[in-house]
VEXNUTOR-877346 format. One record per atom (N, C-alpha, C, CB): residue in three letters; x, y, z. Coordinates in steps of 0.05 Angstrom, whole numbers, padded with zeros to 5 digits, always signed. Glycine has a CB too. Layout:
BEGIN
ALAXYZ/...
This chain:
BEGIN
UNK-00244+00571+00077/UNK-00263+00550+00073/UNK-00273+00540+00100/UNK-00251+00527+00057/UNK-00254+00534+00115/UNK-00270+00527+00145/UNK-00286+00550+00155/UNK-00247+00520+00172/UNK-00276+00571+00157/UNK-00290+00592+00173/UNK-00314+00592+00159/UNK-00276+00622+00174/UNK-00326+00589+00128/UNK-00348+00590+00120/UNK-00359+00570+00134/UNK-00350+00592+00095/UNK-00353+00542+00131/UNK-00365+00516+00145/UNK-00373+00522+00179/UNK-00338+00489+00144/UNK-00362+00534+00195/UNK-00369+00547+00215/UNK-00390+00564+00215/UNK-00352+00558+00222/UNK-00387+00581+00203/UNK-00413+00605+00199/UNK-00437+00591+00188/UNK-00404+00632+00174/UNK-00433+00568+00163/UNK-00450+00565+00161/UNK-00469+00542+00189/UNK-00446+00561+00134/UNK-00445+00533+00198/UNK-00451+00513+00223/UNK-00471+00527+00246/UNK-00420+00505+00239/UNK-00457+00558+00246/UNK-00469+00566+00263/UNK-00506+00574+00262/UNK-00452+00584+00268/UNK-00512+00571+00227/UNK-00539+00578+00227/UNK-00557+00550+00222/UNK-00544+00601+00205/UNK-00546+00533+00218/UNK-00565+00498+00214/UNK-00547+00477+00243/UNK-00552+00475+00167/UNK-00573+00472+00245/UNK-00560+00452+00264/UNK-00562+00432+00250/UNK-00572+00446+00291/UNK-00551+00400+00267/UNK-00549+00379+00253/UNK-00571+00362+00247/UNK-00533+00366+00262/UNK-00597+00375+00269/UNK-00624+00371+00263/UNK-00628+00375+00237/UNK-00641+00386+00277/UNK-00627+00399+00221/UNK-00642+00413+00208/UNK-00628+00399+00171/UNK-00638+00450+00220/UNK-00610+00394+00188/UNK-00584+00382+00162/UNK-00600+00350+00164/UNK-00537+00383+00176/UNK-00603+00341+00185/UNK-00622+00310+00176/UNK-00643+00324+00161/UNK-00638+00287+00206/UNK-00656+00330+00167/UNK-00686+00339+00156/UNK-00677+00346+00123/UNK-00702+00371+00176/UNK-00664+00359+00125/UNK-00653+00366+00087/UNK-00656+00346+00069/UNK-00620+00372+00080/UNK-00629+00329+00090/UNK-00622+00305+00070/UNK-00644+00289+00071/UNK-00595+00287+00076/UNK-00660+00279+00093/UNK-00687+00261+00083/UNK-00710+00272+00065/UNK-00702+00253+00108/UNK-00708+00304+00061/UNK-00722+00315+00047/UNK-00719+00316+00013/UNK-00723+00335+00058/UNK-00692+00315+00016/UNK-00688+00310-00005/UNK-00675+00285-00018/UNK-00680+00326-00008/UNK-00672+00262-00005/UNK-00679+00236-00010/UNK-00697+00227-00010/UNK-00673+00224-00002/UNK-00732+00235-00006/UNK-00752+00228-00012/UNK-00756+00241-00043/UNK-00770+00235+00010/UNK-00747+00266-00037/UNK-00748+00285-00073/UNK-00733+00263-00096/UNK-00722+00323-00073/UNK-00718+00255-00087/UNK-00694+00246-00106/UNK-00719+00213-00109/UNK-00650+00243-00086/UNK-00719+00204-00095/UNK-00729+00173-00093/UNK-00761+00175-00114/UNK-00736+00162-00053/UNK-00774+00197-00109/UNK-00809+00204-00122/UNK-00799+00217-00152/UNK-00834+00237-00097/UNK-00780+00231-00152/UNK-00767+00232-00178/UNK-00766+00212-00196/UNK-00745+00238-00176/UNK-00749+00191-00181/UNK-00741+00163-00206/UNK-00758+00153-00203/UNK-00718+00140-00204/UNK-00784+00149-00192/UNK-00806+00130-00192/UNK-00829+00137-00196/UNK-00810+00117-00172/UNK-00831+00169-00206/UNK-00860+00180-00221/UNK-00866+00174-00250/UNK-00861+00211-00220/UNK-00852+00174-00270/UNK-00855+00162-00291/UNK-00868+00140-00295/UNK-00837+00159-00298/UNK-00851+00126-00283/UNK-00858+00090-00292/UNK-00887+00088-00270/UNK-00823+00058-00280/UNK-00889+00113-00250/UNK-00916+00103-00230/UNK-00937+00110-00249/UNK-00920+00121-00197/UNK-00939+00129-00267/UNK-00951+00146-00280/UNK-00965+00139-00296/UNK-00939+00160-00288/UNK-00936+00127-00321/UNK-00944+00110-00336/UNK-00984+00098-00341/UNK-00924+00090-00327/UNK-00985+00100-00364/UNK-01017+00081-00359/UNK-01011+00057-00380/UNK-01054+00101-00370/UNK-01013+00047-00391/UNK-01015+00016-00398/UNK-01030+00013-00422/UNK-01029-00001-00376/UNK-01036-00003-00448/UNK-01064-00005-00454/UNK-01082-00021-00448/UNK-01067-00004-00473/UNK-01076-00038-00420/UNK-01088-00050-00405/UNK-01104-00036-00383/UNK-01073-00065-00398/UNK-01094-00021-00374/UNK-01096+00002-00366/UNK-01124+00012-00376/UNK-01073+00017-00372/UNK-01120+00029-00400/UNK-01139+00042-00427/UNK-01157+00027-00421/UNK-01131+00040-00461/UNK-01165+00003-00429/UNK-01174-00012-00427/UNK-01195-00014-00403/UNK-01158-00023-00431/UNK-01193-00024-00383/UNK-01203-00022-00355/UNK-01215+00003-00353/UNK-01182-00024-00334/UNK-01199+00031-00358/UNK-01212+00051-00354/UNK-01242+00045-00385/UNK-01187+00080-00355/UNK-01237+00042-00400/UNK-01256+00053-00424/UNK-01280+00029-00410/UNK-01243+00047-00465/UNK-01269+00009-00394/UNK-01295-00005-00385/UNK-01312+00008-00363/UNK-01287-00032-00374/UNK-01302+00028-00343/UNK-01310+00030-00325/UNK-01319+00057-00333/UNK-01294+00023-00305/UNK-01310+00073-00356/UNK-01324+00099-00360/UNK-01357+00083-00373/UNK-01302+00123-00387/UNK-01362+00060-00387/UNK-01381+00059-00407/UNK-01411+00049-00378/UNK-01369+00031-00439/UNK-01392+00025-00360/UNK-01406+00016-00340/UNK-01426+00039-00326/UNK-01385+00006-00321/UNK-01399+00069-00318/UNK-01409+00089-00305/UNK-01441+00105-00312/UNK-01386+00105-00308/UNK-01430+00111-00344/UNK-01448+00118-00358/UNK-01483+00099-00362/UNK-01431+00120-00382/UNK-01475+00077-00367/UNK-01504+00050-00368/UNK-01515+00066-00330/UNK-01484-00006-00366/UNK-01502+00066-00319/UNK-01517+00066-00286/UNK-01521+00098-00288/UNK-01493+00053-00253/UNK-01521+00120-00297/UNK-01522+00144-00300/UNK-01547+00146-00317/UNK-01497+00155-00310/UNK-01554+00133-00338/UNK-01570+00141-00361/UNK-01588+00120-00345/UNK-01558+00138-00396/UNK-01591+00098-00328/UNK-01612+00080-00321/UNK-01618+00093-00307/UNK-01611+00055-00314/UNK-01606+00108-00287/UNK-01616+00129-00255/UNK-01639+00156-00274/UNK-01572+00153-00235/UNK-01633+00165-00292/UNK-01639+00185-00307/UNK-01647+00183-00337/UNK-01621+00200-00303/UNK-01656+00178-00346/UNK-01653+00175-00378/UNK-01651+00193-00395/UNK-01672+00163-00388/UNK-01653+00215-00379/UNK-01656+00247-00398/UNK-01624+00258-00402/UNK-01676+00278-00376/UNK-01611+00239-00377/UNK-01586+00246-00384/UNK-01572+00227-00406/UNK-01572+00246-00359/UNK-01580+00213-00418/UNK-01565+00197-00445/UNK-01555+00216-00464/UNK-01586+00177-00463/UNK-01569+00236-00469/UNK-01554+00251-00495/UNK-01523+00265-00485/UNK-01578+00281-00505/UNK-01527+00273-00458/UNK-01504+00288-00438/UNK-01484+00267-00443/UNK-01512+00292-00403/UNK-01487+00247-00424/UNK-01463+00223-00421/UNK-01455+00214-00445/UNK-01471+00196-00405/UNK-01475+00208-00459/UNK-01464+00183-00487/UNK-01445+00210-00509/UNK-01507+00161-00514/UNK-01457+00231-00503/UNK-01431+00253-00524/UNK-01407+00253-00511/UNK-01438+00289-00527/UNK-01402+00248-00480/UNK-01383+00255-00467/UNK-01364+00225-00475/UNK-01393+00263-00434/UNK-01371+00211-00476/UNK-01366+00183-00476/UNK-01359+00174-00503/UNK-01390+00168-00465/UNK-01372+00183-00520/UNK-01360+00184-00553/UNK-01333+00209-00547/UNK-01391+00200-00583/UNK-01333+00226-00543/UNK-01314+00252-00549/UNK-01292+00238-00538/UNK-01321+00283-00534/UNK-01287+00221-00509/UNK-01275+00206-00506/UNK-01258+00184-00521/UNK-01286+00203-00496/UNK-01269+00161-00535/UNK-01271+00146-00553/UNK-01262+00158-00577/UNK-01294+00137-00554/UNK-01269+00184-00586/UNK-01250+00193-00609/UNK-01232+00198-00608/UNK-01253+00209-00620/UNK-01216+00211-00580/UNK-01200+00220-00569/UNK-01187+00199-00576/UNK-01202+00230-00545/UNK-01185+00176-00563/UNK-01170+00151-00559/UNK-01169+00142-00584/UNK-01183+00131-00541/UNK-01182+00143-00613/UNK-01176+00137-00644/UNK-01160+00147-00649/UNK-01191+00141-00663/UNK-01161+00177-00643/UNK-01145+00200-00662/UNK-01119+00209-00651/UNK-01163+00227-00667/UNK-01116+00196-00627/UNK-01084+00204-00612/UNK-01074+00174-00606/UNK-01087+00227-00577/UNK-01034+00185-00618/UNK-01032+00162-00603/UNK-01017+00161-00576/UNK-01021+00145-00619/UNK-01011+00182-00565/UNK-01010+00191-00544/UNK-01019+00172-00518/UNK-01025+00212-00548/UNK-01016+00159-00499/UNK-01026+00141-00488/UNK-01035+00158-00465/UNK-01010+00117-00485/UNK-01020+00175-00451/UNK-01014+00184-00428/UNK-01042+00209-00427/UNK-00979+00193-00427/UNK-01049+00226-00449/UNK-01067+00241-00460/UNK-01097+00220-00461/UNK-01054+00251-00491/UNK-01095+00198-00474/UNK-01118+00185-00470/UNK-01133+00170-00446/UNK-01114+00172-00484/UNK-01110+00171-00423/UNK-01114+00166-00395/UNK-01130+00186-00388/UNK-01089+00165-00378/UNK-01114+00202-00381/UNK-01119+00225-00377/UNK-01145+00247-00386/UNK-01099+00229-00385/UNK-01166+00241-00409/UNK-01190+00247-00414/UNK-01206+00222-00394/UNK-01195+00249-00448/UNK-01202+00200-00401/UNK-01214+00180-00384/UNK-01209+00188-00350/UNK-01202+00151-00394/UNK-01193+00188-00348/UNK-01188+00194-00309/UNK-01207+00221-00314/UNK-01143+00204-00291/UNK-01208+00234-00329/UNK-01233+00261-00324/UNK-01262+00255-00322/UNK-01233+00282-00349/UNK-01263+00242-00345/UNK-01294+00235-00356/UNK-01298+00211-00335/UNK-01297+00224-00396/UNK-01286+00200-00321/UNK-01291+00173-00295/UNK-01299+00189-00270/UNK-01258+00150-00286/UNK-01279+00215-00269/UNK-01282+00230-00248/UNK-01313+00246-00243/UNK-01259+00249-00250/UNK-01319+00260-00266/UNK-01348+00273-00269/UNK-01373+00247-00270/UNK-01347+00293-00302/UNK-01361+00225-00278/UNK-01390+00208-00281/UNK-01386+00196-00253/UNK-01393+00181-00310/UNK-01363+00193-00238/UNK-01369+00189-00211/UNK-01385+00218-00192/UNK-01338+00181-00198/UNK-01381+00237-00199/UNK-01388+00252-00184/UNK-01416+00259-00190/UNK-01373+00269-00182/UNK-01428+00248-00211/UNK-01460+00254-00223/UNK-01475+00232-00217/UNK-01464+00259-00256/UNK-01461+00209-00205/UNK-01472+00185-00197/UNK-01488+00191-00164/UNK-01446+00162-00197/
């Protein structure tokens, strides 16, 4: 058992052995705290379903030809959010459909 602790001594230094353990005390620490970071809320829901509809009003005023585009995207959304109760799934179309109407803005 020592002689292995040696051999293995001889290929990690004590550098490389800090670096582990902080590497994997950041792993361990983002582990217990991705969930609950993750989490969305229906307050949350909420805020987002305001800021997808906001997005859309300033998208279809910039353009008006685009209303049929956005307002389907924006219902398909909105059904989504009826027909699941899934919370984390209904974020999650919204963080998409926020992301594309930011990027068409």
């Amino acid at each position: 058992m020592i002689t292995l602790y040696i051999r293995i001594g001889d290929w990690i230094s004590d550098r490389d052995l800090m670096t582990m353990r902080r590497t994997l005390l950041a792993l361990a620490l983002i582990a217990a705290t991705t969930p609950a970071a993750l989490a969305c809320t229906e307050d949350e829901l909420q805020a987002k379903s305001i800021e997808l509809a906001d997005l859309v009003k300033a998208i279809v005023a910039k353009d008006p030809a685009q209303q049929p585009t956005w307002r389907a995207k924006q219902v398909d959304v909105d059904r989504l959010a009826e027909r699941s109760t899934n919370i984390d799934e209904i974020c999650a179309a919204y963080d998409k459909a926020i992301g594309e109407a930011k990027a068409a803005q």
